[in-house]
Backbone bond lengths (Angstrom), bond angles and torsions (degrees), N, CA, C in turn:
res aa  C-N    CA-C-N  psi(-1)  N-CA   C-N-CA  omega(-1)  CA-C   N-CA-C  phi
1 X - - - 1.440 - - 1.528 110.89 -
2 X 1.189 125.50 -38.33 1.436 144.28 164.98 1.712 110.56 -30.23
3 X 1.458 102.60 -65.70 1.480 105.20 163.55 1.049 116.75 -81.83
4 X 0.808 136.59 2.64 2.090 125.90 159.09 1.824 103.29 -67.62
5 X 1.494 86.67 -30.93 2.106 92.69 -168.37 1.540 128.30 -87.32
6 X 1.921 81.08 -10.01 1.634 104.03 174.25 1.703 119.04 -86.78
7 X 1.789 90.57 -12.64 1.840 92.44 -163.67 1.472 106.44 -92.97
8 X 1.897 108.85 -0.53 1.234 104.78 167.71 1.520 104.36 -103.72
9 X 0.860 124.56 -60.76 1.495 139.83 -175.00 1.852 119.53 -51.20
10 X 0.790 131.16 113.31 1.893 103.22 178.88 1.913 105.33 -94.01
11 X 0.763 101.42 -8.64 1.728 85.25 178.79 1.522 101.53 -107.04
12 X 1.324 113.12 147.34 1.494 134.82 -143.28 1.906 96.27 -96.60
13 X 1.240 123.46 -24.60 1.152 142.55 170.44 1.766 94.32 -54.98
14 X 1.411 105.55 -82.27 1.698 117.75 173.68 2.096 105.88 -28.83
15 X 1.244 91.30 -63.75 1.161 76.60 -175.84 1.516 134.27 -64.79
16 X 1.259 106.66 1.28 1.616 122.91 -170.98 1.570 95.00 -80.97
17 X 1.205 100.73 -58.21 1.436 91.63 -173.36 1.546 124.63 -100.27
18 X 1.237 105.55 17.58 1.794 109.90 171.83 2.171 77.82 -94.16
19 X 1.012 139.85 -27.44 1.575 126.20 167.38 1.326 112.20 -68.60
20 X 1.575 113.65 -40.86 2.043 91.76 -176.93 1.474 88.73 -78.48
21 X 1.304 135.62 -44.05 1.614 119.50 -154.11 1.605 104.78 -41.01
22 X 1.886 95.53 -63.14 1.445 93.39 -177.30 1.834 136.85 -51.41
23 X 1.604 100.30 -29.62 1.169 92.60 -174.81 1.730 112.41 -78.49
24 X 1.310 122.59 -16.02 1.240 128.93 143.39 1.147 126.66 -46.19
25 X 1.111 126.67 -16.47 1.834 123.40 172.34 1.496 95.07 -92.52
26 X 1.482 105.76 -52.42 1.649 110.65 -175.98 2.066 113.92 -50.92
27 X 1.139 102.55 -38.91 2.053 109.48 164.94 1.405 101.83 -61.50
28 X 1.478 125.17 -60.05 1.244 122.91 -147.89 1.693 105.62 -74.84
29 X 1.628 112.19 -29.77 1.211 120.17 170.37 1.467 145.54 -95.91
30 X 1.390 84.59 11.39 2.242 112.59 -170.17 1.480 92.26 -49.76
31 X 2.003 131.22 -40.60 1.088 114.77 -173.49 2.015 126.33 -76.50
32 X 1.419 94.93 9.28 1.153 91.64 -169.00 2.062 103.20 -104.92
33 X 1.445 94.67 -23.58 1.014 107.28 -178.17 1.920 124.12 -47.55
34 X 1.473 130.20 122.68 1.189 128.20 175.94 1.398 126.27 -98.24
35 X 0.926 123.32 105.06 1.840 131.52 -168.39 2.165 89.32 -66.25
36 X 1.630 89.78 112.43 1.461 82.40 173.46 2.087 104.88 -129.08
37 X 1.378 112.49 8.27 1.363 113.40 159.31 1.659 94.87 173.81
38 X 1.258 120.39 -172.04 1.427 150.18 -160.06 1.911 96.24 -82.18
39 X 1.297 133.33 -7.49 1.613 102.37 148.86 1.907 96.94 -135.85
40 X 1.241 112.57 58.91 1.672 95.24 -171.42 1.525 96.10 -109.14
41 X 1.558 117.47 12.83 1.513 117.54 172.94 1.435 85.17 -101.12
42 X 1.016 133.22 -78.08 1.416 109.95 -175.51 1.417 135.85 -43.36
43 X 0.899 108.47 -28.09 1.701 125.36 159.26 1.617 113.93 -37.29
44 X 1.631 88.71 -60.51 1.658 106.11 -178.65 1.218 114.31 -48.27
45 X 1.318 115.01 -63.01 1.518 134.97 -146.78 1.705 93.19 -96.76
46 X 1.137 130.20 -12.73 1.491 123.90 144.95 1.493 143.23 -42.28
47 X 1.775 81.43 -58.70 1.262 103.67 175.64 1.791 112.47 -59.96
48 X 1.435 107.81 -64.31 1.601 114.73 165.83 1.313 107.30 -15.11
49 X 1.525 110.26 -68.40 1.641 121.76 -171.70 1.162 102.93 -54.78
50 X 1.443 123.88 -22.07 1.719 99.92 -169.38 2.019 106.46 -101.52
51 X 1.225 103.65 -21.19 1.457 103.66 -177.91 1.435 86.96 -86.24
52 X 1.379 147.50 -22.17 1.398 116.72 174.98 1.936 127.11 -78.64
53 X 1.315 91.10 -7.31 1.471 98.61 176.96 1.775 109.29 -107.05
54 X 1.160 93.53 8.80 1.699 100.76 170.69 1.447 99.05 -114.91
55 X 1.255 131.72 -13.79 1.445 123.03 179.43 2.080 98.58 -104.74
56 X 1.602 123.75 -4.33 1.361 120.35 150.26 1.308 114.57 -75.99
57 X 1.783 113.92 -35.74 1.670 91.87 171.27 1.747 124.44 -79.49
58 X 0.968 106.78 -34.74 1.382 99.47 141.95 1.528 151.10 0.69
59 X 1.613 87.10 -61.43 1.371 99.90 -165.07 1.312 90.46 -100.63
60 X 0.969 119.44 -46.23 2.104 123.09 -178.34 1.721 107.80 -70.34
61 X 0.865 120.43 4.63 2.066 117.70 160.07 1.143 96.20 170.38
62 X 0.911 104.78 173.07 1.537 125.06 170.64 1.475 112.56 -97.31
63 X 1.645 117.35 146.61 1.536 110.46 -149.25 2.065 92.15 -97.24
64 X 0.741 99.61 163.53 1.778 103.47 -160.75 1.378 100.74 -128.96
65 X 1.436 116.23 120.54 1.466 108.38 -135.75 2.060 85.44 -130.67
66 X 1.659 131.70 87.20 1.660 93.78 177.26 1.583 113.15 -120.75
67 X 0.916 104.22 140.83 1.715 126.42 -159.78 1.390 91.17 -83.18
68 X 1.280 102.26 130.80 2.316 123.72 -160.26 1.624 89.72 -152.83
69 X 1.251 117.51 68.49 1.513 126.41 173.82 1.618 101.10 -40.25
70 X 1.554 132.97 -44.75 1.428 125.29 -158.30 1.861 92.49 -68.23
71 X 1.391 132.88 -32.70 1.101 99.89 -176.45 1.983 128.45 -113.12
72 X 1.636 87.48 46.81 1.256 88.28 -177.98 1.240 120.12 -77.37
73 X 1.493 140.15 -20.72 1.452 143.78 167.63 1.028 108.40 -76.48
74 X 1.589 144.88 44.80 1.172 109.49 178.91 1.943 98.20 -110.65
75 X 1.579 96.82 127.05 1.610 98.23 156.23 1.428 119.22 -69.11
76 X 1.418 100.71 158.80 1.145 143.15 -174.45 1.761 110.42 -97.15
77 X 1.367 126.35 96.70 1.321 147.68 -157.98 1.771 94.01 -62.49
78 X 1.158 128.61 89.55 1.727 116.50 168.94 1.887 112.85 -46.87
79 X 1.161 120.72 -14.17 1.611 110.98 -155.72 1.326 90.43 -117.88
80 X 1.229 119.97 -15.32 1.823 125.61 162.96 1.526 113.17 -76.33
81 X 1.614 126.73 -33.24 1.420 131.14 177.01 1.617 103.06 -85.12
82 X 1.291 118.96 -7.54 1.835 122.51 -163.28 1.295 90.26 -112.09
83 X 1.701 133.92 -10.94 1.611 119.89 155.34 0.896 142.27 -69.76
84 X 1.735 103.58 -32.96 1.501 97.99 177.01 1.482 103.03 -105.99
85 X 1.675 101.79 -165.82 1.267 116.21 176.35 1.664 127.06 -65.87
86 X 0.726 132.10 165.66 1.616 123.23 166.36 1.817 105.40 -83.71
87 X 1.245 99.35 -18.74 1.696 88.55 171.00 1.576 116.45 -81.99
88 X 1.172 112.18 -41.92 1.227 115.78 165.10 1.369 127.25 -50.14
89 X 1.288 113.10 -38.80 1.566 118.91 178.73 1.272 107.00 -54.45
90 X 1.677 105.31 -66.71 1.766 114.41 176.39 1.432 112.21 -27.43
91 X 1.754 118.59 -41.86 1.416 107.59 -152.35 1.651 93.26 -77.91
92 X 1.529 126.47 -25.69 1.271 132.68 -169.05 1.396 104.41 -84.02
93 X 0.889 135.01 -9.01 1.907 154.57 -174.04 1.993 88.48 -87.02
94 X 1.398 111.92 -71.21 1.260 118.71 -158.93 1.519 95.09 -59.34
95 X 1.540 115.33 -39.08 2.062 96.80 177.70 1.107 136.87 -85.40
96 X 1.596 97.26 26.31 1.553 103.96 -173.22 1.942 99.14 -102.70
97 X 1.343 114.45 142.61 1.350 112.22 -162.82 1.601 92.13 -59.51
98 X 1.525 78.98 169.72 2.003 96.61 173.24 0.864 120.91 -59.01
99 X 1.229 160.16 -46.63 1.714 159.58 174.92 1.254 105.02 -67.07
100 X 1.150 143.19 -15.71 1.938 146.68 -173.91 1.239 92.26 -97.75
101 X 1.797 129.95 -61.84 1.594 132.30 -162.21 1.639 98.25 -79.88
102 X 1.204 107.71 -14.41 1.976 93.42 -178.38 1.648 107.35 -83.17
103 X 1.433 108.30 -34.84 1.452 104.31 175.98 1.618 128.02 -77.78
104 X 1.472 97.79 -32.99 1.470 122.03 161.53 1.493 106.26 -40.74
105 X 1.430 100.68 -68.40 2.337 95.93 -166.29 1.726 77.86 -84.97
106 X 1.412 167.66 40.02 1.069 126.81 138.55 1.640 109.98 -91.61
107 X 1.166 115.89 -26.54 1.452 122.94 177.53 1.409 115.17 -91.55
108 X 1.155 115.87 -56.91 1.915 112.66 -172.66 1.796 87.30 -76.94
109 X 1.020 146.54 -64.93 1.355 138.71 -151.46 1.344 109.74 -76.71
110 X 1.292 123.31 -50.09 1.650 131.09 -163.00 1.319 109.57 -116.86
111 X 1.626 116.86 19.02 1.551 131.26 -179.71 1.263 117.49 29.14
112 X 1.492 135.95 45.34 1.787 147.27 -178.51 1.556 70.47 -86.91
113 X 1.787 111.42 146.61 1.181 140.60 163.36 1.672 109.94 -85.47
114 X 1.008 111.49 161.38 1.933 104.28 -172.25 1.625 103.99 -63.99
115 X 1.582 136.71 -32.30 1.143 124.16 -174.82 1.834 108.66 -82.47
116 X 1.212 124.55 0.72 1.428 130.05 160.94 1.477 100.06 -71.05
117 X 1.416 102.54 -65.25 1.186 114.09 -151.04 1.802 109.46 -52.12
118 X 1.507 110.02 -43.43 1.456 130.59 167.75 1.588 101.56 -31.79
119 X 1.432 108.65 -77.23 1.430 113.68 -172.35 0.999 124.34 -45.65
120 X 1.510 130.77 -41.06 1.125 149.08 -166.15 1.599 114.37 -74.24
121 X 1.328 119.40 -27.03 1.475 137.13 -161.43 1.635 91.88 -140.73
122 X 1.553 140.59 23.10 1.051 125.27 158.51 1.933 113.11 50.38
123 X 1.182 99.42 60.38 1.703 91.69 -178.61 1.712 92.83 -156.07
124 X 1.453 101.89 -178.11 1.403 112.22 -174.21 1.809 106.25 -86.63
125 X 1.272 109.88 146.68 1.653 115.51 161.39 1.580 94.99 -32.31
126 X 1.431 124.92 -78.51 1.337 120.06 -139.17 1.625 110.14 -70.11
127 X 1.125 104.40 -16.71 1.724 124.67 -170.42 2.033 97.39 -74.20
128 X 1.047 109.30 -30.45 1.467 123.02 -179.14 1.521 93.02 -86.22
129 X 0.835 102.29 -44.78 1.956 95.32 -172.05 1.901 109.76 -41.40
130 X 1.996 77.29 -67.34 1.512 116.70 -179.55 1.972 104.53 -37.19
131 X 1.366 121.13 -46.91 1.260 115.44 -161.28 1.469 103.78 -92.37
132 X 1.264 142.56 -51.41 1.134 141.45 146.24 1.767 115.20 -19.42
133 X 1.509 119.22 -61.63 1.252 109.13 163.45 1.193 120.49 -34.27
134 X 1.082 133.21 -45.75 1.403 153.36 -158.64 1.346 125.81 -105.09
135 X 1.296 110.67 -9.13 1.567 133.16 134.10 1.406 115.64 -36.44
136 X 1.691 86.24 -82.37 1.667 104.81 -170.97 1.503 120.95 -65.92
137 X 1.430 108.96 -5.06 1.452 122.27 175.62 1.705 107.59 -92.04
138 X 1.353 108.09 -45.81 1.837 95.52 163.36 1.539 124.48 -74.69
139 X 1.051 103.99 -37.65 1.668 114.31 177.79 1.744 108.68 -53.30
140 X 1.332 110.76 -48.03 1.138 131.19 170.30 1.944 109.59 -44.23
141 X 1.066 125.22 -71.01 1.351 144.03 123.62 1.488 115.97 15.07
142 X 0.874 99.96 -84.41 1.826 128.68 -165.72 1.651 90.55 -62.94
143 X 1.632 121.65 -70.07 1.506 117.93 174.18 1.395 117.61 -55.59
144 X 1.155 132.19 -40.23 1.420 112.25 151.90 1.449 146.47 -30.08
145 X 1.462 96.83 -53.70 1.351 105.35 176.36 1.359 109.88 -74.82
146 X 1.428 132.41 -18.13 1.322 125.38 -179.83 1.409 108.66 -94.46
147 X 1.086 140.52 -8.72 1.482 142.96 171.06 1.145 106.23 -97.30
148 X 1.643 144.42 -1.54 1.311 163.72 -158.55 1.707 93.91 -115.43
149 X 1.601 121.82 -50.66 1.073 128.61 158.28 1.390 134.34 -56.43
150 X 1.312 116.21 -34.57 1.490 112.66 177.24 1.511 93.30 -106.27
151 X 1.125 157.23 32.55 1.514 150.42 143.49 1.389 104.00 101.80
152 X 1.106 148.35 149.41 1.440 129.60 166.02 1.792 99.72 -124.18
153 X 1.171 130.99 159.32 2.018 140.46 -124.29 1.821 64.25 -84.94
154 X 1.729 105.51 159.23 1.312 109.59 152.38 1.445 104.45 88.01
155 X 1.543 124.36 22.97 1.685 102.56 -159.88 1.967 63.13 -140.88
Protein backbone atom coordinates (compact mmCIF):
# COMPACT_ATOMS: atom_id res chain seq x y z
CA UNK A 1 0.00 0.00 0.00
CA UNK A 2 3.06 2.21 0.73
CA UNK A 3 3.83 2.18 -2.98
CA UNK A 4 0.44 2.82 -4.24
CA UNK A 5 0.98 6.23 -1.89
CA UNK A 6 4.38 6.80 -3.34
CA UNK A 7 3.10 6.66 -7.10
CA UNK A 8 1.07 9.67 -6.29
CA UNK A 9 2.97 11.58 -3.88
CA UNK A 10 6.98 11.91 -4.42
CA UNK A 11 8.13 12.71 -0.96
CA UNK A 12 8.21 9.68 1.32
CA UNK A 13 6.99 11.86 4.36
CA UNK A 14 3.55 12.39 2.07
CA UNK A 15 3.41 9.04 1.62
CA UNK A 16 3.62 8.07 5.29
CA UNK A 17 0.77 9.66 6.05
CA UNK A 18 -1.59 9.44 2.96
CA UNK A 19 -0.89 5.32 4.55
CA UNK A 20 -1.93 6.05 8.25
CA UNK A 21 -4.74 8.53 7.01
CA UNK A 22 -6.10 5.79 4.92
CA UNK A 23 -5.81 3.00 7.13
CA UNK A 24 -7.78 5.14 9.57
CA UNK A 25 -10.72 5.42 7.31
CA UNK A 26 -10.20 1.65 6.59
CA UNK A 27 -10.63 1.00 11.05
CA UNK A 28 -13.18 3.59 11.23
CA UNK A 29 -15.09 1.95 8.28
CA UNK A 30 -14.43 -2.08 8.68
CA UNK A 31 -18.35 -1.88 9.59
CA UNK A 32 -19.38 -0.72 6.40
CA UNK A 33 -17.22 -2.87 4.53
CA UNK A 34 -18.90 -5.95 2.23
CA UNK A 35 -16.88 -9.21 1.75
CA UNK A 36 -17.91 -9.88 -1.93
CA UNK A 37 -14.93 -12.58 -2.92
CA UNK A 38 -11.20 -13.50 -2.03
CA UNK A 39 -9.46 -9.90 -3.02
CA UNK A 40 -12.53 -7.34 -2.54
CA UNK A 41 -10.84 -6.28 0.93
CA UNK A 42 -8.00 -5.38 -0.78
CA UNK A 43 -9.80 -3.84 -3.44
CA UNK A 44 -11.44 -1.72 -0.73
CA UNK A 45 -8.68 -0.58 1.23
CA UNK A 46 -6.81 0.26 -2.11
CA UNK A 47 -9.12 2.25 -3.30
CA UNK A 48 -9.18 4.36 0.23
CA UNK A 49 -5.36 4.51 -0.34
CA UNK A 50 -5.78 5.96 -3.58
CA UNK A 51 -8.51 8.73 -2.95
CA UNK A 52 -6.50 9.59 0.16
CA UNK A 53 -3.37 10.50 -1.68
CA UNK A 54 -5.43 12.32 -4.27
CA UNK A 55 -7.23 14.26 -1.58
CA UNK A 56 -3.11 15.10 -0.11
CA UNK A 57 -2.52 16.38 -3.54
CA UNK A 58 -5.24 18.28 -3.30
CA UNK A 59 -4.64 19.79 -0.36
CA UNK A 60 -0.80 20.65 -1.11
CA UNK A 61 -1.67 22.78 -4.67
CA UNK A 62 -3.99 22.81 -6.79
CA UNK A 63 -3.66 20.34 -9.78
CA UNK A 64 -2.94 22.48 -13.09
CA UNK A 65 -4.67 20.97 -15.72
CA UNK A 66 -3.68 22.51 -19.81
CA UNK A 67 -5.58 21.12 -22.66
CA UNK A 68 -2.83 20.63 -25.96
CA UNK A 69 -5.50 18.97 -28.32
CA UNK A 70 -2.33 18.10 -30.90
CA UNK A 71 -1.25 15.51 -28.41
CA UNK A 72 -4.19 13.69 -27.51
CA UNK A 73 -3.67 10.42 -29.70
CA UNK A 74 -0.61 9.62 -28.78
CA UNK A 75 0.05 5.72 -28.14
CA UNK A 76 1.93 4.31 -25.78
CA UNK A 77 4.89 2.05 -27.47
CA UNK A 78 4.34 -1.70 -25.63
CA UNK A 79 8.13 -2.77 -26.70
CA UNK A 80 9.43 0.65 -25.24
CA UNK A 81 7.56 -0.19 -21.62
CA UNK A 82 8.86 -4.18 -22.17
CA UNK A 83 12.64 -2.61 -22.17
CA UNK A 84 13.06 -1.37 -19.26
CA UNK A 85 12.63 -2.32 -15.79
CA UNK A 86 9.47 -1.70 -13.86
CA UNK A 87 11.72 0.06 -11.38
CA UNK A 88 12.96 2.25 -13.72
CA UNK A 89 9.69 3.14 -15.18
CA UNK A 90 8.39 4.18 -11.60
CA UNK A 91 11.47 6.44 -11.30
CA UNK A 92 10.33 8.08 -14.83
CA UNK A 93 6.50 8.02 -13.59
CA UNK A 94 7.66 9.99 -10.31
CA UNK A 95 9.28 12.98 -12.78
CA UNK A 96 6.49 13.53 -14.55
CA UNK A 97 4.61 16.70 -13.00
CA UNK A 98 1.54 16.11 -10.77
CA UNK A 99 -1.45 16.40 -13.03
CA UNK A 100 0.33 13.98 -15.95
CA UNK A 101 1.55 11.16 -13.04
CA UNK A 102 -1.98 11.43 -11.21
CA UNK A 103 -3.83 10.56 -14.37
CA UNK A 104 -1.11 8.31 -15.62
CA UNK A 105 -1.26 5.71 -12.27
CA UNK A 106 -5.12 6.35 -12.22
CA UNK A 107 -5.69 4.82 -15.64
CA UNK A 108 -2.60 2.67 -16.80
CA UNK A 109 -1.89 1.53 -13.05
CA UNK A 110 -5.28 1.46 -11.14
CA UNK A 111 -7.36 1.00 -14.54
CA UNK A 112 -10.12 4.18 -13.60
CA UNK A 113 -11.53 4.90 -17.20
CA UNK A 114 -11.26 8.81 -18.08
CA UNK A 115 -14.98 9.46 -16.83
CA UNK A 116 -13.86 8.00 -13.19
CA UNK A 117 -10.96 9.56 -13.43
CA UNK A 118 -12.87 13.15 -14.22
CA UNK A 119 -14.94 12.73 -11.10
CA UNK A 120 -12.46 11.85 -8.94
CA UNK A 121 -10.04 14.91 -9.68
CA UNK A 122 -13.00 17.29 -10.53
CA UNK A 123 -12.01 17.94 -14.28
CA UNK A 124 -13.43 17.31 -17.72
CA UNK A 125 -13.37 13.70 -19.64
CA UNK A 126 -11.29 15.36 -22.33
CA UNK A 127 -8.87 17.18 -19.88
CA UNK A 128 -8.03 13.45 -18.59
CA UNK A 129 -7.59 12.32 -22.06
CA UNK A 130 -5.37 15.46 -22.77
CA UNK A 131 -2.99 14.71 -19.59
CA UNK A 132 -2.49 11.11 -19.90
CA UNK A 133 -1.67 11.86 -23.61
CA UNK A 134 0.89 13.83 -22.31
CA UNK A 135 2.08 11.40 -19.93
CA UNK A 136 2.81 8.98 -22.52
CA UNK A 137 4.32 11.72 -24.64
CA UNK A 138 6.98 12.67 -21.84
CA UNK A 139 7.47 9.28 -20.50
CA UNK A 140 7.91 8.35 -24.02
CA UNK A 141 10.74 11.06 -24.04
CA UNK A 142 12.29 10.41 -20.79
CA UNK A 143 12.78 6.40 -21.98
CA UNK A 144 14.40 7.45 -24.87
CA UNK A 145 16.83 9.41 -23.55
CA UNK A 146 17.75 6.74 -21.10
CA UNK A 147 18.15 3.88 -23.58
CA UNK A 148 19.99 6.56 -25.85
CA UNK A 149 22.26 6.64 -22.69
CA UNK A 150 23.07 3.16 -22.07
CA UNK A 151 23.59 2.32 -25.99
CA UNK A 152 20.91 0.26 -27.48
CA UNK A 153 22.45 -3.61 -29.32
CA UNK A 154 23.50 -2.67 -33.00
CA UNK A 155 24.77 0.99 -32.50
Amino acid sequence: MFRICMRYVSQHADAEDCLMLGFMKVFQNISKFNYTGDHSLFIWIRKIIVNESLMLIRQKQNLMFVVDDQSMDVPMQAEIINAIEAEELNYHIMKLPTGYRTVFNLNVIEGYDHKEIASLLNISEVTSRTQLAKAKSKLRVMISQTTKSYGEPGE
